[in-house]
N, C-alpha and C positions, 0 to 999 in steps of 0.2 A: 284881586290879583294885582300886585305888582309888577308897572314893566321898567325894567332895569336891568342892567347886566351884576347883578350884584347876589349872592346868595340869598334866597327866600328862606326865612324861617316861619313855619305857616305851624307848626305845634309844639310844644312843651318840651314833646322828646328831643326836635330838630335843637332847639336852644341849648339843654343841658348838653346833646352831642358837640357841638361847636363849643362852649366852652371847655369842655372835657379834652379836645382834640388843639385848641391851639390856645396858646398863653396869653395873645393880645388879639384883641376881637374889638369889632367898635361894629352897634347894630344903629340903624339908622329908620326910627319908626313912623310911620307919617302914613301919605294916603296920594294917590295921583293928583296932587291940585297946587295952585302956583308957589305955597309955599312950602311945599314938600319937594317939589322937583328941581329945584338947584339943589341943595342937599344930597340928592342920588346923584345928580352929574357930579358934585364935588368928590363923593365918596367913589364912585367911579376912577375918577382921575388922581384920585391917593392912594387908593390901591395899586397902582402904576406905580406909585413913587416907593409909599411903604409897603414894599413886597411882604414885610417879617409881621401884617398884621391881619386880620381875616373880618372885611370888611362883609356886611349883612345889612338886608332890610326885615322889618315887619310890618305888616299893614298894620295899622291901628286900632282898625274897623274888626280886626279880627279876634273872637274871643278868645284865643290863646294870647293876645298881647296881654294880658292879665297876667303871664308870668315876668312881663318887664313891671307894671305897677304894683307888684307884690315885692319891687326891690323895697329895702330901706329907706334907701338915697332917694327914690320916687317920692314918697309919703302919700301913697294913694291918687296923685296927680298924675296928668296927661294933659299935655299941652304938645297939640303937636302943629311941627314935626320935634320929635326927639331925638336928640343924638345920645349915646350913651357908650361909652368908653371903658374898656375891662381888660386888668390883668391880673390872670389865676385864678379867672371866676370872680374878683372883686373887683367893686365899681371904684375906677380911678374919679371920672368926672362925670357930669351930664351935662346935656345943653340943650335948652327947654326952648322953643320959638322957632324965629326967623333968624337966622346967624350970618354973620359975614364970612363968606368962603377962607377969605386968605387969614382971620382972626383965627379958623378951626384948623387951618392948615399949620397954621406957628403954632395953636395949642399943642399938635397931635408931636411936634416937632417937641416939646416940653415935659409933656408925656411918654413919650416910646424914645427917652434920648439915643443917642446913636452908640453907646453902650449896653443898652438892651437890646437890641436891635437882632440879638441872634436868637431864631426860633427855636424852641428845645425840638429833638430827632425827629423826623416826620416818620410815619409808619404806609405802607403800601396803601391805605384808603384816605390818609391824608397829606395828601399829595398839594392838593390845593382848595381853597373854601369854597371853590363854585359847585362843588358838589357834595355828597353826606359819601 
């Protein structure tokens, strides 16, 4: 288990549901140890910023993260922690290791420009991604 204030994705369903429910999604995979845990405080604190993207963890250790390594873009790797970046269900970027907070912070700024930035209609159960 994950501790973070970030939405848990602990199986297969949880994952296709979050991408199914919101356009920009960034899951942040790794494990409680020191270089996993800036990465969740960073992801924490950009979810504050970019409201319009629906920020996730997954443990690593957990065999449903087999459905992040079954991406393309992966090629069967895991190197964690992983960051992985998604709109429409398609991988924009990944970011494999130790990262520099404020590096992932201009990435996501480059990524999600401030002309995408509008969420498409939320619906009464997608209100917000801390919960399914």
């Amino acid at each position: 288990m994950l501790y973070t204030n970030l939405k848990h994705l602990e199986k297969r369903a949880e994952y296709r549901q979050i991408l199914a429910d919101h356009a920009q999604v960034v899951i942040v995979c790794g494990r409680m140890d020191h270089d996993s845990i800036p990465l969740y405080r960073w992801a924490e604190a950009a979810a504050r910023t970019f409201r319009h993207i629906c920020f996730c963890d997954m443990e690593a250790d957990n065999p449903e993260s087999l459905v992040l390594m079954d991406l393309e873009e992966m090629k069967g790797e895991m190197i964690v922690p992983t960051v992985i970046c998604l709109q429409e269900a398609k991988v924009l970027q990944i970011f494999r290791g130790v990262q520099e907070t404020a590096a992932l912070h201009r990435q996501l700024k480059y990524l999600y420009p401030k002309s995408n930035r509008i969420p498409k209609p939320l619906t009464k159960t997608d209100r917000t991604c801390k919960s399914l």
